[in-house]
C-alpha positions as CSV (number, residue, x, y, z in Angstrom):
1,X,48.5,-30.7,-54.6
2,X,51.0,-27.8,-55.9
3,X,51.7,-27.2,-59.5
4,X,55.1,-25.8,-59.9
5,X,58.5,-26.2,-61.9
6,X,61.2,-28.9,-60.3
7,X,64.3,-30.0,-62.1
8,X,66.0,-33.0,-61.4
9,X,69.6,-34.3,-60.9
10,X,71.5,-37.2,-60.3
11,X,74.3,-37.3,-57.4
12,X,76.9,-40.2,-57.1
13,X,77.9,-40.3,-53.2
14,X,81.0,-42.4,-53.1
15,X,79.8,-43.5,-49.2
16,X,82.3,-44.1,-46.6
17,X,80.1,-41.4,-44.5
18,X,81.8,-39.0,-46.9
19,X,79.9,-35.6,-45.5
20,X,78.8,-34.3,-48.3
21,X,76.5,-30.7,-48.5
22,X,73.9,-29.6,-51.2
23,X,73.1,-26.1,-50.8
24,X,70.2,-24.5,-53.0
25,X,70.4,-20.6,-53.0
26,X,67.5,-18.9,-55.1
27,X,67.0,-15.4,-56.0
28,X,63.7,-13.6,-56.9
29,X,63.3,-9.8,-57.3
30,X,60.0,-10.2,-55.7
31,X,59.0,-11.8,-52.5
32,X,57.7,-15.3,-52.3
33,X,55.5,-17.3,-50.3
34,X,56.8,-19.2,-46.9
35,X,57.3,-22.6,-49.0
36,X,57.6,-21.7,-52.0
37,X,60.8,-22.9,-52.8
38,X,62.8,-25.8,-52.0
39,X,65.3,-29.1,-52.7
40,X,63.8,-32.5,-52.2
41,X,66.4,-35.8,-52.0
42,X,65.8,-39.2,-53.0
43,X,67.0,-42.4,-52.9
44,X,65.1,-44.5,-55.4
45,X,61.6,-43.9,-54.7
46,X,62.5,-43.3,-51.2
47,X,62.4,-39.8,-50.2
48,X,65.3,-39.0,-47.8
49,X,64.4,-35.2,-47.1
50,X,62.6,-32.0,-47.5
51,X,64.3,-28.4,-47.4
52,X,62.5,-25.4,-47.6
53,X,64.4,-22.6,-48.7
54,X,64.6,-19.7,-45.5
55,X,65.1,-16.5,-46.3
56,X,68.7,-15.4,-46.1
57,X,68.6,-11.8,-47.3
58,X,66.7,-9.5,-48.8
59,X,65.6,-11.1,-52.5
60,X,67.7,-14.4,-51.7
61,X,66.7,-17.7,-50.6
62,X,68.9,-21.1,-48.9
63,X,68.2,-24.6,-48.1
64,X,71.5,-26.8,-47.2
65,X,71.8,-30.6,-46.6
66,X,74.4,-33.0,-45.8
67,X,74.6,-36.5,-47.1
68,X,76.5,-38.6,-45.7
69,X,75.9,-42.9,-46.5
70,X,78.5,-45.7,-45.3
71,X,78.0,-47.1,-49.1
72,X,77.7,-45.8,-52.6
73,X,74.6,-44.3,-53.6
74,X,72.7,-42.3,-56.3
75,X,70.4,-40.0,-55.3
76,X,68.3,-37.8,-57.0
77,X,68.1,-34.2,-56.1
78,X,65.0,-31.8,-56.9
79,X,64.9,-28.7,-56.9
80,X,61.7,-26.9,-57.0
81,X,59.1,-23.3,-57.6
82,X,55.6,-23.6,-56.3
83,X,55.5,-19.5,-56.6
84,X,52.4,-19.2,-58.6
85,X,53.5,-17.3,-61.9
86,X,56.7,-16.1,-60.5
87,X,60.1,-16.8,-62.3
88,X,62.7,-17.9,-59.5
89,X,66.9,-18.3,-60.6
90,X,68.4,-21.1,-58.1
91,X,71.8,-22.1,-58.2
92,X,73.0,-25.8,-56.5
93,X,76.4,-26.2,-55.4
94,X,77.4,-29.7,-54.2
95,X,80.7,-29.3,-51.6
96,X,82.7,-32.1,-50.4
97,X,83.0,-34.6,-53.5
């Protein structure tokens, strides 16, 4: 198992297959590890995807999805470091609500 740092946060999808994109861009000054960084979404307990971060340019990070449920749902988005002692900024913008 990993040890790292996630936070969480809630997202109210108003459905209607509303496309709706999360996009995670994180910056270190250093380089980090393949998988070190990522967004996880769930819906409940149910886990309805896995983004590892690719490399964008030099120093910065990405990992984009797109909701898009016929009804209203609350899903929780994580957002997470597994780079072992490294500090990691991350910025999550939500487009299309």
């Amino acid at each position: 198992s990993h040890v790292g740092a996630s936070h969480f946060y809630l997202l109210h999808h108003p459905g209607g297959q509303r496309s709706v994109r999360l996009v995670a861009t994180f910056t270190s000054p250093t380089p980090l590890p393949a998988t070190a960084v990522g967004m996880h979404v769930w819906r409940g307990a149910d886990l309805v995807g896995k983004w590892v971060a690719e490399p964008t340019q030099q120093g910065v990070w990405s990992a984009t999805a797109t909701l898009d449920p016929s009804d209203p749902t609350t899903y929780g988005v994580q957002i997470s470091n597994y780079a072992d002692g490294q500090a990691v900024e991350y910025r999550l913008v939500v487009l299309g609500l």
